[in-house]
C-alpha positions in Angstrom: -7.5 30.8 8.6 -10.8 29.3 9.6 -11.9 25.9 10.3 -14.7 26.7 8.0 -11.9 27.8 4.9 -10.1 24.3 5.3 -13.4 22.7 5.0 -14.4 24.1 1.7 -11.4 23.8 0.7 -9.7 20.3 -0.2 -5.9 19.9 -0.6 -6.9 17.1 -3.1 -8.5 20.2 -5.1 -5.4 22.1 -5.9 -3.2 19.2 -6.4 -2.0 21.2 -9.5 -0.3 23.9 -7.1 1.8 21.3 -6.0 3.5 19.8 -9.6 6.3 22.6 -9.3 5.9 24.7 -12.4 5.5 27.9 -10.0 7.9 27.5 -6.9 6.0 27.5 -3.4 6.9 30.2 -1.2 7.1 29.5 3.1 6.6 31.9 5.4 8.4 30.8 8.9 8.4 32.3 12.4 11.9 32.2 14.8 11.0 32.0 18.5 11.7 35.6 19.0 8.8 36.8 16.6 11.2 37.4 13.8 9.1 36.2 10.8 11.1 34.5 7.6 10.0 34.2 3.8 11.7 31.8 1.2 11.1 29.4 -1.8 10.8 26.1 -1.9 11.9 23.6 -4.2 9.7 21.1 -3.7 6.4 20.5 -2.1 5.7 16.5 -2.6 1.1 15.8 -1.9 1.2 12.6 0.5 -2.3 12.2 1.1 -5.4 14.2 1.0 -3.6 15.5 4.8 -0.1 16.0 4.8 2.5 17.1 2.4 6.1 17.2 2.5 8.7 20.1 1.9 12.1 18.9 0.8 15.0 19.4 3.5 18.4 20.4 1.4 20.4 22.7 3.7 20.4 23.9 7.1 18.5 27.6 6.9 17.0 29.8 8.6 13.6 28.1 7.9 15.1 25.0 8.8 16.1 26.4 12.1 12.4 28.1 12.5 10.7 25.0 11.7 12.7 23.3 14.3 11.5 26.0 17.0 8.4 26.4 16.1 6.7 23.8 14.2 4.1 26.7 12.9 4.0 27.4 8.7 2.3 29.1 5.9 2.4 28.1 1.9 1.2 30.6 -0.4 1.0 28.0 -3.6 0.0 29.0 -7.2 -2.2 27.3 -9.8 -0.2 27.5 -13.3 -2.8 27.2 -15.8 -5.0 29.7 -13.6 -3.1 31.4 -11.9 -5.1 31.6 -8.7 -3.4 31.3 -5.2 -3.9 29.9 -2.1 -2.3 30.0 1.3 -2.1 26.6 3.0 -1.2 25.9 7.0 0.8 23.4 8.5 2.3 21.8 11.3 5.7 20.1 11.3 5.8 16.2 12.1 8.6 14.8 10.9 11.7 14.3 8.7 12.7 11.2 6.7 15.6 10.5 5.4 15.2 7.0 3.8 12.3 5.0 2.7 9.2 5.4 -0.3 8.7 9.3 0.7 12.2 10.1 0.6 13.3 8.4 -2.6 10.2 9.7 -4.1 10.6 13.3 -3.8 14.7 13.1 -4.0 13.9 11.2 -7.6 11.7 14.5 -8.7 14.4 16.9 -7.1 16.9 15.7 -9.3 14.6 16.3 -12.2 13.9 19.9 -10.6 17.5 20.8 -10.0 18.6 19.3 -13.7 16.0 21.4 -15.1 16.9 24.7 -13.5 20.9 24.1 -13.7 21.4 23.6 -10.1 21.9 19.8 -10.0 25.6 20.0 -7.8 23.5 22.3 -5.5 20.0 20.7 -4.9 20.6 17.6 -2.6 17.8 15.6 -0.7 19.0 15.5 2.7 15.5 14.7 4.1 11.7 14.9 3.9 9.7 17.5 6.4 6.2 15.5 6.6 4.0 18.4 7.6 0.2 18.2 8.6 -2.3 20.3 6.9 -4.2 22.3 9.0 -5.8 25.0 6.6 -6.5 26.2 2.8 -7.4 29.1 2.0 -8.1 31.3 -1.4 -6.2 34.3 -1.7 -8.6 37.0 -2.4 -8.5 39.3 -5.4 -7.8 39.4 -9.6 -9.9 37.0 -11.2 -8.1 33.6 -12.3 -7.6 32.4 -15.6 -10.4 29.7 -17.1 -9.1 26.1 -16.7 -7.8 24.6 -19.4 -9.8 21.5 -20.7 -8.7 18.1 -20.1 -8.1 16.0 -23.5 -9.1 12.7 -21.6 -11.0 11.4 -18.4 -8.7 9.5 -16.8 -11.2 8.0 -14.2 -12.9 7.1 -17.7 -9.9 5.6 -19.3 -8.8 3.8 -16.0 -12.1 2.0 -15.7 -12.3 1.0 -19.8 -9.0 -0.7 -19.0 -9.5 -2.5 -15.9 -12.8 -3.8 -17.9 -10.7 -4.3 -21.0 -7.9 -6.5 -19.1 -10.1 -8.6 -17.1 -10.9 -10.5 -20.4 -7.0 -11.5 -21.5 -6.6 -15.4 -21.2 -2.8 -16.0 -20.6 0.0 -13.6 -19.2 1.1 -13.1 -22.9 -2.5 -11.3 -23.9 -2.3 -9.5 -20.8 0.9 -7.5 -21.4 0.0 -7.2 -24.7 -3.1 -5.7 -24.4 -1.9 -3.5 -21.3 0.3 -1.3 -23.7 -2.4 -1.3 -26.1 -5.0 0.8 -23.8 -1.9 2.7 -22.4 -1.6 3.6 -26.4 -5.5 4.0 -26.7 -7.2 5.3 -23.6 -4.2 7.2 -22.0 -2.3 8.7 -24.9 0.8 7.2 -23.4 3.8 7.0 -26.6 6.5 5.4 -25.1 6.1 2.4 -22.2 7.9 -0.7 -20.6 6.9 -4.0 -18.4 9.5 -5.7 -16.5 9.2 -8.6 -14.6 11.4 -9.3 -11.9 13.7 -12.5 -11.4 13.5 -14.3 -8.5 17.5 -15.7 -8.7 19.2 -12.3 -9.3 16.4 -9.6 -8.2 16.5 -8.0 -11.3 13.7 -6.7 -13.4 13.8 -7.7 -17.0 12.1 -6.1 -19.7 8.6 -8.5 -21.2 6.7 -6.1 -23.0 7.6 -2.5 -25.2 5.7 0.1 -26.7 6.6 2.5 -29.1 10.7 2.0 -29.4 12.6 1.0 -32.3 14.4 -1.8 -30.2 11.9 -3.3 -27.8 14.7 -4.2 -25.3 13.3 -7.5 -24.7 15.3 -8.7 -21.9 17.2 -5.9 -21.2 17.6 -6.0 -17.0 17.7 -3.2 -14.2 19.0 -3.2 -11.1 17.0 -2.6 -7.9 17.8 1.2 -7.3 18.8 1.3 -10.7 16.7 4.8 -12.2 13.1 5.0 -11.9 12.1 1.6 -12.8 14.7 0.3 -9.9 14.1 2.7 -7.2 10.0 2.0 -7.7 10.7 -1.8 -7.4 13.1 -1.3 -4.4 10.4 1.3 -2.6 7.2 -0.2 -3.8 6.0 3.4 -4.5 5.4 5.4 -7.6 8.5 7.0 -8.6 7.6 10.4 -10.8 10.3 12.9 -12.7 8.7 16.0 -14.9 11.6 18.0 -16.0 14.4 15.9 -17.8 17.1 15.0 -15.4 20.5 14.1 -16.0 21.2 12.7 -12.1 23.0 9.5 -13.5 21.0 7.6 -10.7 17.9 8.0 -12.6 19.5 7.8 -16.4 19.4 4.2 -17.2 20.5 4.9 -20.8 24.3 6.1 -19.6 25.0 2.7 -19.3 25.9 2.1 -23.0 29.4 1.7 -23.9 30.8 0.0 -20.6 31.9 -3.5 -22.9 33.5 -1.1 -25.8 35.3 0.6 -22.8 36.3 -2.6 -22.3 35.1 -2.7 -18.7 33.5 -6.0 -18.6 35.2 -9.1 -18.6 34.2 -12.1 -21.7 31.7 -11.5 -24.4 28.9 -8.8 -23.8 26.1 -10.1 -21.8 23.7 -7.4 -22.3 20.8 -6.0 -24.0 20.8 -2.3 -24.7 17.8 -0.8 -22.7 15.1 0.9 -25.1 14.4 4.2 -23.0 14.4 7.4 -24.8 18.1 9.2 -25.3 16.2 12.4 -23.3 13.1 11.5 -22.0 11.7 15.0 -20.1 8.8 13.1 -18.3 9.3 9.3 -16.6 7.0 7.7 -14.9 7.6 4.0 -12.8 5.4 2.0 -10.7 4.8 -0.6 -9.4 3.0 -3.9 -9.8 2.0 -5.9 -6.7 0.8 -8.9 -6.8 -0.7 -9.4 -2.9 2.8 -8.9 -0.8 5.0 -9.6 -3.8 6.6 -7.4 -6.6 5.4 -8.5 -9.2 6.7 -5.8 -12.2 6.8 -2.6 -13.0 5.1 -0.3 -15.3 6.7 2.7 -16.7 6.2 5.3 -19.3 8.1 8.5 -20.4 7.9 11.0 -22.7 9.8 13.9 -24.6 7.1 16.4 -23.1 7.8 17.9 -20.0 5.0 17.6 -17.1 3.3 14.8 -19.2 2.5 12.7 -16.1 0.7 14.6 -13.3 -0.4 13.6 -10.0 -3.6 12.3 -11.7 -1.6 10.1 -14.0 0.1 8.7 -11.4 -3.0 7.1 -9.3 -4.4 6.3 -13.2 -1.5 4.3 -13.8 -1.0 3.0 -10.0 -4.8 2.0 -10.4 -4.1 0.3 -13.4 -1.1 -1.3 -12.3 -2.8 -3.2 -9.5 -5.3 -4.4 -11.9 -2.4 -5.9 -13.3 -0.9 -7.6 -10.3 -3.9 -9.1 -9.6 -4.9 -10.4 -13.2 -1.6 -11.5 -12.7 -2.0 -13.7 -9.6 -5.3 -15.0 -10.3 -3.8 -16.5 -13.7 -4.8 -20.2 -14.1 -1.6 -22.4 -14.6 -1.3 -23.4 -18.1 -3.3 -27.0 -18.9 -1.8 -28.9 -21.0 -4.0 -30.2 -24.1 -3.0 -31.9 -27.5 -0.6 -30.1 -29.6 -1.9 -28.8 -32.9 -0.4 -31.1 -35.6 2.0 -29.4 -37.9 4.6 -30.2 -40.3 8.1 -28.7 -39.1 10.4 -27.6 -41.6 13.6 -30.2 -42.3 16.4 -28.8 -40.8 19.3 -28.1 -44.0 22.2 -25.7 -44.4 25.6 -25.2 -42.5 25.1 -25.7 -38.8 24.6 -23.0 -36.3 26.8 -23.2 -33.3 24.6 -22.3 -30.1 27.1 -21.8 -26.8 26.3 -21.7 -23.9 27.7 -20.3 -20.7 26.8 -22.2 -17.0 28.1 -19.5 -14.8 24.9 -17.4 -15.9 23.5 -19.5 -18.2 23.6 -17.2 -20.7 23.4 -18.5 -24.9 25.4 -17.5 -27.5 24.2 -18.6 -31.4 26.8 -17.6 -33.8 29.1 -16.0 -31.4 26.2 -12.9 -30.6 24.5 -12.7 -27.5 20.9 -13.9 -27.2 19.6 -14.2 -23.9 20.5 -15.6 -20.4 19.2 -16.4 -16.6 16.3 -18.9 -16.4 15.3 -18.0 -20.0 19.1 -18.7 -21.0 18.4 -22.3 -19.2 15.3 -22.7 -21.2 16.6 -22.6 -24.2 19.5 -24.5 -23.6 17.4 -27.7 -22.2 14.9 -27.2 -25.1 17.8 -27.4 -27.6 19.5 -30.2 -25.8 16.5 -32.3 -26.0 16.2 -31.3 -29.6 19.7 -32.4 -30.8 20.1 -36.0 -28.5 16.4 -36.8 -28.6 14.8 -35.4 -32.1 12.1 -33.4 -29.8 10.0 -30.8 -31.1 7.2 -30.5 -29.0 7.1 -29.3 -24.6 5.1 -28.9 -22.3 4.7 -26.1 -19.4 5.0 -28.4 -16.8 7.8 -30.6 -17.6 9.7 -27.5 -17.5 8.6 -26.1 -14.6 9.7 -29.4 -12.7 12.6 -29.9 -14.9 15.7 -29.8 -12.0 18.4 -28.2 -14.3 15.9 -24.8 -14.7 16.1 -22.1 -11.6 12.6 -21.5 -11.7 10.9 -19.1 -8.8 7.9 -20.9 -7.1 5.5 -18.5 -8.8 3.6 -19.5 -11.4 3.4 -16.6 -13.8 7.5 -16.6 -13.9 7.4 -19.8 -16.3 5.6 -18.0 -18.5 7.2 -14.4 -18.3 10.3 -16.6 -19.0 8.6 -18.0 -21.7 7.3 -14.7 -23.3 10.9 -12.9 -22.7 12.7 -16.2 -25.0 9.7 -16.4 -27.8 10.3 -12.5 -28.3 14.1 -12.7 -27.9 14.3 -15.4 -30.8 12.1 -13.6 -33.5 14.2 -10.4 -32.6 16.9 -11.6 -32.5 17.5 -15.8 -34.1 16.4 -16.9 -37.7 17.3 -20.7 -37.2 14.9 -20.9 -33.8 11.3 -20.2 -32.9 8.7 -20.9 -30.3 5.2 -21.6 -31.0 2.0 -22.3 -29.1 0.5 -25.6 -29.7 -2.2 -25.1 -27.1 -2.7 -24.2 -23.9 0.6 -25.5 -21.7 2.2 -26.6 -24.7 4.6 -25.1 -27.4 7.0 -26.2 -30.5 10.6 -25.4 -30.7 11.0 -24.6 -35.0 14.6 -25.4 -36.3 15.2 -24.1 -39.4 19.5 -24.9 -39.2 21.0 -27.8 -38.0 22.7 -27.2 -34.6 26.1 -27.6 -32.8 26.1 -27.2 -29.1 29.2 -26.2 -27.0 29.6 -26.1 -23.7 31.6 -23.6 -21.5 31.9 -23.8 -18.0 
């Protein structure tokens, strides 16, 4: 291969080759001349330079590679069917960190996919160098199909579109809408993480029949988890069912009667057998500051394009985020609330998590749990109706994170919580740093420690 080949030739350009419909094959060289051909599961783009093969056993290419750090990919275009041979020069192997999680996340999907998920195991990441791409000469490829949406296009309409959104809550809203519109995206999530526990809880939903407002995940819990943990896209296109990246398998652990007290969890809204996932995540400077994820039942519906669409997108988001202006208070909007009648409504509520109970059935818990419970408290023993942002955010019994934009993701999570889930209480805006708590029920508190 020429120097002259490798510059016409951009590894950027045949990205495609690289998504795994058609398996990769490697041609490898032991030190004795003995020449070695085999296929690959995985080859993972890094950057416009370097790739990386996924490491699974100890073979004969593994062995050659070790030797003689010399290798050849011939790679094929799906919807085209052309082919290209691609040089490269062994570097290194990870076996922890963004890379590695990354491509042992799509392996699982790979392995599920093809039946081979106790065989195919991530044991490392070869990072290779690029060194040449050339066509492989001959037949006449297949026209390429045509793309039902610019996603340069659609990525700038957004960024424009969310640069306009006042307050957190009309930023996440309006982030799902042009995921709807301009990307064709069905099914999506934002979580936000908490500060106190580290995990991510769910703020915003698109296209479920439960949102899963406040439903948590772990770090390193599935996709969402892993591309907090890593701060790195995290990208499955065949449907996997690797429990590490299920998040629905969950379900059933309080029937099974594994948890101790009453249930303390939301059900999480992903799809039962989602074939594409997508996670990543949202930065604001240094700091996590969510995650956006997608799926879908259609397999190899997020390509490497998608991914630096929606990683585009999803710093636009982070820093919309951070440049939010804290809330200023102004007068409240006068309103009439409703005289409290009827039976009363017990509302419990736990301190070891403060999580709230109303009726016996689990509503919502952490820092939001606390939020309620004060604004209730102060409702019963003092007759209040109407808060303030700030009062809350200095208010001593409320764990809240130093960041600003957590007050109001904690805000969002409880208003969304109590119209899914409470008829007898309601948040509304008043203005801008200011809300009403609507009681339509008188109310009997209880305590548990």
């Amino acid at each position: 291969m020429s120097a002259a080949t490798s510059a016409s030739l951009t590894l950027d350009a045949i990205r495609a080759c690289l998504e795994g419909a058609v398996p990769a094959t490697i041609a490898t060289c032991a030190p004795d001349g003995t020449p070695n051909v085999s296929l690959l599961s995985q080859v993972h783009y890094v950057d416009p330079d370097h790739v990386a093969l996924s490491y699974q056993f100890f073979n004969k290419t593994r062995a050659n590679i070790l030797a003689n750090p010399i290798a050849v990919l011939q790679l094929i275009d799906p919807p085209t069917a052309a082919q290209y041979r691609m040089e490269l020069c062994y570097l290194r192997t990870e076996t922890s960190g963004p890379l590695f999680e990354s491509m042992k996340a799509k392996l699982a999907g790979i392995a599920s996919h093809v039946g081979m998920q106790d065989v195919f195991r991530l044991l490392g990441a070869d990072l290779y160098r690029v060194t040449a791409i050339e066509a492989v000469p001959g037949g006449a490829p297949l026209p390429a199909p045509v793309a039902q949406r610019s996603l340069l296009s659609a990525t700038r309409r957004a960024c424009e579109e969310l640069r306009g959104c006042a307050d957190l809550t009309e930023l996440l809203d309006h982030s799902l809408c042009v995921l709807r519109r301009l990307f064709g995206v069905e099914h999506a999530l934002i979580l936000m993480p908490d500060a106190a526990t580290d995990r991510l809880f769910t703020v915003a939903a698109l296209g479920y029949d439960s949102s899963g407002v406040g439903s948590e995940v772990a770090p390193g819990e599935g996709v969402i988890g892993v591309a907090a943990r890593e701060r790195v896209p995290i990208r499955i296109t065949h449907m996997t069912s690797d429990v590490a990246y299920s998040l629905t398998a969950r379900d059933g652990a309080e029937d099974a009667g594994l948890t101790g007290g009453p249930a303390r969890e939301i059900p999480f809204p992903g799809l039962d057998r989602p074939h594409s996932q997508l996670a990543v995540p949202i930065l604001a400077g240094r700091r996590l500051a969510g995650v956006l994820f997608v799926e879908s039942r259609q397999e190899m519906r997020f390509t490497y394009d998608d991914e630096d669409a929606l990683a585009t997108l999803a710093a636009q988001l982070g820093a919309l985020m951070q440049a939010l202006p804290p809330a200023e208070e102004v007068a409240p909007v006068p309103a009439a609330c409703p005289q409290a009648g009827g039976a009363p409504v017990v509302v419990r509520h736990y301190a070891a998590d403060d999580s709230v109970f109303v009726d016996h059935d689990y509503l919502i818990k952490g820092v939001a749990g606390a939020i309620l419970w004060k604004l209730v408290r102060d409702h019963t023993t003092l007759g209040r109706t109407d808060f303030t942002n700030r009062e809350l955010r200095l208010a001593p019994d409320i764990p809240l994170p130093d960041f600003a934009e957590n007050l109001e993701a904690r805000l969002i999570l409880l208003q969304r919580r109590l119209a899914e889930r409470c008829g007898v209480l309601r948040i509304e805006k008043t203005g801008r740093g200011r809300f009403r708590l609507v009681v339509t029920k008188p109310l009997l508190l209880q305590e548990t420690s």
